[in-house]
KEKE-3310 file (N, C-alpha, C; in steps of 0.2 Angstrom, whole numbers, plus 5000, padded with zeros to 4 digits):
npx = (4880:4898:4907:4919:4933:4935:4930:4916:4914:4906:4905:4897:4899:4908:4919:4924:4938:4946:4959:4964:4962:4954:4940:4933:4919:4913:4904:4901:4891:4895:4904:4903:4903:4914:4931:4941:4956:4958:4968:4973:4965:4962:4963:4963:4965:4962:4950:4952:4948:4961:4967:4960:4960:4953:4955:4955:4963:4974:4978:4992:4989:4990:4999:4994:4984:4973:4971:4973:4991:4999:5003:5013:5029:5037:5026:5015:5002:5002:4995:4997:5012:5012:5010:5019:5031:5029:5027:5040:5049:5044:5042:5058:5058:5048:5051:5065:5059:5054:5062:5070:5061:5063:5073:5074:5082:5088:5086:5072:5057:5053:5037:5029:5023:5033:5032:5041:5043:5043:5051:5041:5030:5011:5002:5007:5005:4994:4995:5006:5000:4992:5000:5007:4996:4990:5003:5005:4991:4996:4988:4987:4979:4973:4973:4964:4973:4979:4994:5003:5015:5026:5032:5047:5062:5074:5090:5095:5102:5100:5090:5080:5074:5055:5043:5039:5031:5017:5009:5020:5031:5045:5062:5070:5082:5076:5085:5087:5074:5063:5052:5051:5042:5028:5016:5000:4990:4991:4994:4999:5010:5022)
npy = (4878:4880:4889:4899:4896:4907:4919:4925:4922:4914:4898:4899:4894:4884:4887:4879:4884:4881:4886:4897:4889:4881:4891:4897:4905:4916:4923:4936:4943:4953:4961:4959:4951:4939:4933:4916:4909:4890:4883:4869:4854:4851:4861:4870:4882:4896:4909:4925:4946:4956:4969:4983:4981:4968:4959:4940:4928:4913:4911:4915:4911:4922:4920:4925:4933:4925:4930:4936:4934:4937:4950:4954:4951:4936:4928:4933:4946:4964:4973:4965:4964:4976:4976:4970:4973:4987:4983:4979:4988:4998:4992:4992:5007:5011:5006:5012:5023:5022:5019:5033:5038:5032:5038:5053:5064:5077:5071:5074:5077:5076:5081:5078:5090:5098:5102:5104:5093:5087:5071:5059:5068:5072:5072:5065:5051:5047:5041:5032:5024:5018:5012:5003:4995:4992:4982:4974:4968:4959:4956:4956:4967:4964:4974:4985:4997:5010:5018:5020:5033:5030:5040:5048:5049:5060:5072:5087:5096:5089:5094:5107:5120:5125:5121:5126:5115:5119:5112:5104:5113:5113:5115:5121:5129:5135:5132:5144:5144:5142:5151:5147:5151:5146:5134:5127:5134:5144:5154:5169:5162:5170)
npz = (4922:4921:4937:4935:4949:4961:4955:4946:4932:4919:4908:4894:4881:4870:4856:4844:4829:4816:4812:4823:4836:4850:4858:4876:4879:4888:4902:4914:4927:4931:4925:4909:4893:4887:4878:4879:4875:4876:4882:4885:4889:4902:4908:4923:4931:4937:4926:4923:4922:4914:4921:4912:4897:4894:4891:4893:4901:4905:4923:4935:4951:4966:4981:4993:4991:4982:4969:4951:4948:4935:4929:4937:4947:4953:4966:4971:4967:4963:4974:4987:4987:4989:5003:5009:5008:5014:5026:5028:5026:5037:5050:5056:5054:5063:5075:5077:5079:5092:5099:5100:5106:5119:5124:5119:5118:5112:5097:5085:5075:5057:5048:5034:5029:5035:5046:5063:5075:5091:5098:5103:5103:5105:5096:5087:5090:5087:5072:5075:5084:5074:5064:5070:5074:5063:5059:5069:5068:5056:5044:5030:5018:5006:4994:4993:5004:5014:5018:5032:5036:5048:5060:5057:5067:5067:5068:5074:5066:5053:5047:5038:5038:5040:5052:5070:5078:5088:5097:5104:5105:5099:5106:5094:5084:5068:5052:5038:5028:5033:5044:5056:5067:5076:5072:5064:5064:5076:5073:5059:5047:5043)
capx = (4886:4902:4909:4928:4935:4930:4926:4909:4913:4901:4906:4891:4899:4915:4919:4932:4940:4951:4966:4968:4961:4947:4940:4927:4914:4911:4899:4901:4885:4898:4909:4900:4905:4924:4931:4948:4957:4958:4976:4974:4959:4963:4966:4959:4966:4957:4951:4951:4950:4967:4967:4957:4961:4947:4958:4954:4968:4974:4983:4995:4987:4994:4999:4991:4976:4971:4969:4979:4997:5002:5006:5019:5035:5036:5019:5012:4999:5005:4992:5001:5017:5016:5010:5022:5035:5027:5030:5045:5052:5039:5045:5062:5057:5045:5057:5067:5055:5051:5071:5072:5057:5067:5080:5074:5088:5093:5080:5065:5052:5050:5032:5029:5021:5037:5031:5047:5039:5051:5049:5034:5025:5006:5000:5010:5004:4987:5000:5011:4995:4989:5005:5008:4987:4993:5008:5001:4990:4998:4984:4986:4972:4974:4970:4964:4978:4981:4999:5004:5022:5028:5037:5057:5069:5084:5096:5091:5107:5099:5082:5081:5070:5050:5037:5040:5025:5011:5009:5025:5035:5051:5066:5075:5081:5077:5091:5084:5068:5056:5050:5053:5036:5025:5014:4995:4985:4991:4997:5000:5015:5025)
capy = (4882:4879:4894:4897:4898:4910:4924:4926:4921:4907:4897:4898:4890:4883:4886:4879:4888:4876:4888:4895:4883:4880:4896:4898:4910:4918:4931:4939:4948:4962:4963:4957:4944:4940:4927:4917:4903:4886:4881:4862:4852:4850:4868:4873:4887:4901:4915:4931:4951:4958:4977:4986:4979:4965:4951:4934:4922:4907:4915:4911:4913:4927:4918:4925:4934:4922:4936:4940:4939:4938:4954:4955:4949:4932:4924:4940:4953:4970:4974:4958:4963:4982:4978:4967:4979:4990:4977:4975:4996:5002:4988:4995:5013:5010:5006:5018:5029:5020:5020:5040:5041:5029:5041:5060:5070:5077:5070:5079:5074:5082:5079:5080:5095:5102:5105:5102:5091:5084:5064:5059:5073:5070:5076:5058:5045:5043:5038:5027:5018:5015:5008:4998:4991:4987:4979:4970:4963:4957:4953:4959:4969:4961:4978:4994:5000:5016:5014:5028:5032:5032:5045:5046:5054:5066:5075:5094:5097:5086:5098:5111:5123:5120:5126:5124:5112:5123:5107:5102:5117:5111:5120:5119:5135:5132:5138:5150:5142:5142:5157:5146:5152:5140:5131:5123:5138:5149:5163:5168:5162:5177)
capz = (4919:4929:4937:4936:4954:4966:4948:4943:4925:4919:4903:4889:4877:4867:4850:4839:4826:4813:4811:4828:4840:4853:4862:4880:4878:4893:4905:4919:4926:4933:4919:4903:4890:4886:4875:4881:4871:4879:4881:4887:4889:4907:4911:4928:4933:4936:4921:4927:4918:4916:4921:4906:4890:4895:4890:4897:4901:4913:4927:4941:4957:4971:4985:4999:4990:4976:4964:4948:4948:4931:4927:4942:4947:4959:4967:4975:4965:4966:4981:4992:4987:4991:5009:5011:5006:5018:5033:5028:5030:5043:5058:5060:5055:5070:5080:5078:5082:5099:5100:5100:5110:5125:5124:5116:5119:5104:5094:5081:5069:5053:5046:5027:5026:5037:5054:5066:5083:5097:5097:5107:5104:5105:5089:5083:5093:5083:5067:5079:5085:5068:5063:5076:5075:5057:5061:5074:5065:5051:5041:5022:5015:4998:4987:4995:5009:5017:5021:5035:5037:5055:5060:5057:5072:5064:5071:5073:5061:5047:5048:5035:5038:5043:5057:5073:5082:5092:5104:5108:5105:5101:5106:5089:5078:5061:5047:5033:5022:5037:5049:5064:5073:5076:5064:5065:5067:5082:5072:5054:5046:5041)
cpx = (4891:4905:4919:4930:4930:4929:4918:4907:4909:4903:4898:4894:4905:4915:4925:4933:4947:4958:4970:4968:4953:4947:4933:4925:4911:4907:4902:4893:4889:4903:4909:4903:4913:4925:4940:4947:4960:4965:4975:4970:4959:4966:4961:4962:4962:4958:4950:4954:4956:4965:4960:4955:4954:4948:4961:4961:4968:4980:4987:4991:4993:4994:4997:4983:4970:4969:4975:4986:5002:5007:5013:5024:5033:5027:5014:5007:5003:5000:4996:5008:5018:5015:5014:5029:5035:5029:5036:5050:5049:5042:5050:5062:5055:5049:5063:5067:5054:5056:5072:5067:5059:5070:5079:5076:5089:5088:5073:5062:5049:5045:5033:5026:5026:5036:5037:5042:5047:5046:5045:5030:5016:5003:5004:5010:4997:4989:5004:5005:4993:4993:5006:5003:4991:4998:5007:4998:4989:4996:4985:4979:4969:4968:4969:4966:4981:4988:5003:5011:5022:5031:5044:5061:5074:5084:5095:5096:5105:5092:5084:5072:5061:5049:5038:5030:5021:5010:5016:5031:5043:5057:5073:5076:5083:5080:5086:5080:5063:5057:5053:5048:5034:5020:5007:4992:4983:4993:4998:5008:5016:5029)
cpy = (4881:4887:4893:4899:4903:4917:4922:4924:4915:4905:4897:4894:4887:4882:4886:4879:4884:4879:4889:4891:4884:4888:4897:4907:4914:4924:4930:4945:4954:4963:4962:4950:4946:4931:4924:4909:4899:4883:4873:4860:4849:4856:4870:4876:4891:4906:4921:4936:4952:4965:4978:4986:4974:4957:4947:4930:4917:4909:4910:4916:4918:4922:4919:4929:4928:4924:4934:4941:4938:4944:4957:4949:4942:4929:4928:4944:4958:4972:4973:4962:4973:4981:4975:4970:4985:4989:4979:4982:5000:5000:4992:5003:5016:5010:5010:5022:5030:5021:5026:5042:5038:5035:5047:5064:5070:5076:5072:5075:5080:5079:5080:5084:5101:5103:5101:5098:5086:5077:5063:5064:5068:5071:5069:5052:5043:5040:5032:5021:5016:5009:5003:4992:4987:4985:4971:4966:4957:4954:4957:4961:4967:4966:4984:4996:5007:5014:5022:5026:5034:5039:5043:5051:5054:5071:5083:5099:5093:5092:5106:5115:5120:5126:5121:5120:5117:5118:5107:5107:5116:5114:5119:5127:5132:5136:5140:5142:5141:5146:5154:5148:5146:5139:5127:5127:5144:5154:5164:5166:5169:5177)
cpz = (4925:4930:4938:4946:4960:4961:4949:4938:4923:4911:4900:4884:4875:4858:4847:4831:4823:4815:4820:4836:4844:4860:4866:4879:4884:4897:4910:4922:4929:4928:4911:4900:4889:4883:4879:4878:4875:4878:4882:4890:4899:4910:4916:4933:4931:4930:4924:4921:4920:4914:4916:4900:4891:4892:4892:4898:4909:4917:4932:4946:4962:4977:4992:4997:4987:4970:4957:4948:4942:4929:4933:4944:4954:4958:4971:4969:4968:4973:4988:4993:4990:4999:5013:5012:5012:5025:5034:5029:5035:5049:5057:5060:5061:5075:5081:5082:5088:5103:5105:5106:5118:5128:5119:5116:5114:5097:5091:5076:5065:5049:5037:5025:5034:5043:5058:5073:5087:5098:5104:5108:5103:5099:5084:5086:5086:5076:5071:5080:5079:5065:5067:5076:5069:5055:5063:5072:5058:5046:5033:5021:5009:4994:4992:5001:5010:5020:5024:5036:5042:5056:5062:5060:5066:5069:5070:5069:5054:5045:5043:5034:5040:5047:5062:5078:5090:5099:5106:5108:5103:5101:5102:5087:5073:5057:5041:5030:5026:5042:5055:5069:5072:5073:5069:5067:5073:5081:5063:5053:5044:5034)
residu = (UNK:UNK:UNK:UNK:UNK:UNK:UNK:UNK:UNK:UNK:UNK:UNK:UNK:UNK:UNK:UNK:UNK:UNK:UNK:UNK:UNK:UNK:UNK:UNK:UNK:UNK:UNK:UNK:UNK:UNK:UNK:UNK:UNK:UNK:UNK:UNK:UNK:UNK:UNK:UNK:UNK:UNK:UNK:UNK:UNK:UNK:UNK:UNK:UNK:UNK:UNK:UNK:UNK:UNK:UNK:UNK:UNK:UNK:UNK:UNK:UNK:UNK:UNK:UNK:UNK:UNK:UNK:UNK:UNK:UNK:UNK:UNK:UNK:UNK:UNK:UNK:UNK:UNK:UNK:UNK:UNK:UNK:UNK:UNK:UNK:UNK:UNK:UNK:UNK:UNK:UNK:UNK:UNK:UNK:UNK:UNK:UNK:UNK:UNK:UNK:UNK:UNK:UNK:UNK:UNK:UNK:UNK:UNK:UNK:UNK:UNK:UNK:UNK:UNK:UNK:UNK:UNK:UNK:UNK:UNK:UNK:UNK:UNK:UNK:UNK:UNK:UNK:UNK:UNK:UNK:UNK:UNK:UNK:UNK:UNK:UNK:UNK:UNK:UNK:UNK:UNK:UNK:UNK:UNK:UNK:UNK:UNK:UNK:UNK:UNK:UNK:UNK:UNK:UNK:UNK:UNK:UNK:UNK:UNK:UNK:UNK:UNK:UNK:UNK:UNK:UNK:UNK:UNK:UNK:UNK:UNK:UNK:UNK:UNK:UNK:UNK:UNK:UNK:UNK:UNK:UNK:UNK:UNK:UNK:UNK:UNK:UNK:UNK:UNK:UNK)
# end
């Protein structure tokens, strides 16, 4: 039985059907049987399941996974393409960040769950190296990606309220929607 590419699908059989033409009968021991209609007796591209529907077809390859990239735009699967996307706003953001940390005068970080920290706090190095590692390595995960946002220096005039950081202190006042005490455990908010 030949296998399609690098799938697990095995042809069983081929059956043709006068009206609408000639169709392979297919298994998979991890996905069951699936029927897909044979476009060109020299079709050798790979078959591969589409999402959930469980319907067969001849796909265009992703260019750096070799998956599925039918259903998306270009020669990337959506996995490729968001990490590439990823790449492609984290560097300068990174740099930014690396920027403000040269020179932090004037300079805050507001987390997304609001905590205000002064740029190179320690409490954001263990994001900065993560980021950095997966940068650095620029190797695509092709499909299950954690994709951490660096941290992005503003101006302590852009900053709307928020908890001021328990490690680093930062000597900001924050305007009305947040206490302004400090945040992470060393007191109640108020």
């Amino acid at each position: 039985m030949p296998v399609r590419s690098a799938q697990d699908w095995h042809v069983l059989g081929v059956v043709d059907v006068p009206g609408p033409g000639r169709y392979e009968i297919l298994y998979s021991n991890a996905q069951g049987a699936a029927v897909r209609p044979i476009e060109t007796e020299t079709d050798d591209l790979v078959t591969v399941k589409v999402g959930s529907t469980g319907i067969l077809h001849t796909c265009n390859l992703c260019s750096c996974c070799q998956t599925c990239a039918c259903a998306d735009t270009g020669d990337l699967c959506w996995p490729c393409d968001r990490f590439r996307r990823w790449v492609h706003t984290t560097g300068p953001q990174l740099d930014t960040y690396l920027a403000a940390c040269a020179a932090p005068e004037g300079w805050f970080v507001e987390t997304g769950s609001r905590i205000v920290h002064v740029v190179g706090c320690s409490t954001l190095n263990r994001t900065v190296s993560e980021v950095t590692r997966i940068l650095d390595d620029n190797a695509c995960p092709h499909g299950q990606f954690y994709d951490p946002a660096p941290p992005v220096p503003v101006r302590a005039d852009t900053i709307r309220g928020g908890r001021r950081c328990r490690i680093c202190c930062p000597d900001i006042t924050l305007t009305p929607g947040g206490s302004g005490r400090f945040a992470a455990g060393g007191g109640r908010e108020g």
